[in-house]
C-alpha positions as a Python dict, from the first residue, in 0.01 Angstrom:
ca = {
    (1, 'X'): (0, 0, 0),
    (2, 'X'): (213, 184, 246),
    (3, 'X'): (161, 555, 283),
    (4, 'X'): (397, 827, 110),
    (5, 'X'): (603, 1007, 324),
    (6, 'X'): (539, 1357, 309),
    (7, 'X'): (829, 1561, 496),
    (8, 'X'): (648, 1914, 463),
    (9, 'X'): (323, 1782, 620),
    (10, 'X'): (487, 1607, 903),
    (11, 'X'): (736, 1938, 971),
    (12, 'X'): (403, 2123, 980),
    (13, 'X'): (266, 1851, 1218),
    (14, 'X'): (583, 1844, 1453),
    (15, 'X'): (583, 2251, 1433),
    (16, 'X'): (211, 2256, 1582),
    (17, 'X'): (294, 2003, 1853),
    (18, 'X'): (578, 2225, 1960),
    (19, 'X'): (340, 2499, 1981),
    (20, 'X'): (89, 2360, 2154),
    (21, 'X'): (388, 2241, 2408),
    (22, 'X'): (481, 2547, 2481),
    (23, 'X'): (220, 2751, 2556),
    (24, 'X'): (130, 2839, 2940),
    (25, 'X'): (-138, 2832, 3035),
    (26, 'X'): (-292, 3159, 3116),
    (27, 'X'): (-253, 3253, 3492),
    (28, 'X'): (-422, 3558, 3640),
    (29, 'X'): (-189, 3823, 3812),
    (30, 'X'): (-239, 3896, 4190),
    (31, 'X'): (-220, 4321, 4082),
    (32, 'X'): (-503, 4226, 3811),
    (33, 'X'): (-742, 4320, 4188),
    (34, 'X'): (-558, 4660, 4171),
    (35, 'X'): (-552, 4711, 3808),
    (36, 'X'): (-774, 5067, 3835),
    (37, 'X'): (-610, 5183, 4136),
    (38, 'X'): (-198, 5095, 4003),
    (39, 'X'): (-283, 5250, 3652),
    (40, 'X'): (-431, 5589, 3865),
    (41, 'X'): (-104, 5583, 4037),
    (42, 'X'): (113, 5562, 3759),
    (43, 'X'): (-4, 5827, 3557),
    (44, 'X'): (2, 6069, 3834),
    (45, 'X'): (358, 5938, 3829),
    (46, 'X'): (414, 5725, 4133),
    (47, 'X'): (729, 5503, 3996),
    (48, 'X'): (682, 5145, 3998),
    (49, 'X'): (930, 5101, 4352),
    (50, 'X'): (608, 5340, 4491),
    (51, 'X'): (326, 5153, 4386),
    (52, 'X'): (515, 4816, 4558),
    (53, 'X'): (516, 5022, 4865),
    (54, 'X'): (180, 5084, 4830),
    (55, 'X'): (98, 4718, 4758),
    (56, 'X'): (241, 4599, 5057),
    (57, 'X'): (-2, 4849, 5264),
    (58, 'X'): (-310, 4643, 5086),
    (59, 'X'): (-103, 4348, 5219),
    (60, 'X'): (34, 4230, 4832),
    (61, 'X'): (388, 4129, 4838),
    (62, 'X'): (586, 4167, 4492),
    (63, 'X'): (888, 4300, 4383),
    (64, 'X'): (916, 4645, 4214),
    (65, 'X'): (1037, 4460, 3842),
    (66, 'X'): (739, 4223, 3910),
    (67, 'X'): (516, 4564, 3935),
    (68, 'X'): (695, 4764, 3630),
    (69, 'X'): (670, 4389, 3415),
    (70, 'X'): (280, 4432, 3466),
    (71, 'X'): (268, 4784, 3395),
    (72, 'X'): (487, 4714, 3062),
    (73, 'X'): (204, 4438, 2982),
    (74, 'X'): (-74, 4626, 3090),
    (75, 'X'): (60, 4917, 2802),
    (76, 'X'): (107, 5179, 3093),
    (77, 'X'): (205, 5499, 2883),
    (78, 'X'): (363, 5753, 3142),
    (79, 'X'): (677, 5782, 2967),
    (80, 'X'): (888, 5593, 3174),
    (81, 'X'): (785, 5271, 3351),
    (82, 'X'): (1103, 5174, 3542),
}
């Protein structure tokens, strides 16, 4: 005997493949190294074009929104971030 069709379990099915398709996979930022040292910066209230200047001296190349995108993730709280 054939089996039922069941539209709410295959939705449910088709809604976890999607999910599972669209997740990326988890890539470590090059400022995670500098983590201690950008967060120090910030809240003695070095903007985020500053700590890219500073960056570049310890030879890290980004743009300032790449910096202020990884203070925003980071939860940097001095007021702020851009």
């Amino acid at each position: 005997m054939p089996q039922e069709f069941d539209p709410n379990a295959l939705a449910k099915r088709l809604r976890q493949d999607s999910l599972a398709r669209r997740k990326k996979p988890y890539r470590t930022s090059r400022l995670d190294k500098y983590t201690g040292e950008l967060l120090r910066l910030h809240e003695a209230g070095a903007r985020p074009a500053e700590l890219q200047r500073w960056l570049l001296e310890q030879r890290v190349r980004v743009t300032h929104s790449t910096v202020a995108r990884w203070l925003k993730r980071k939860g940097a709280t001095n007021g702020e971030i851009c």
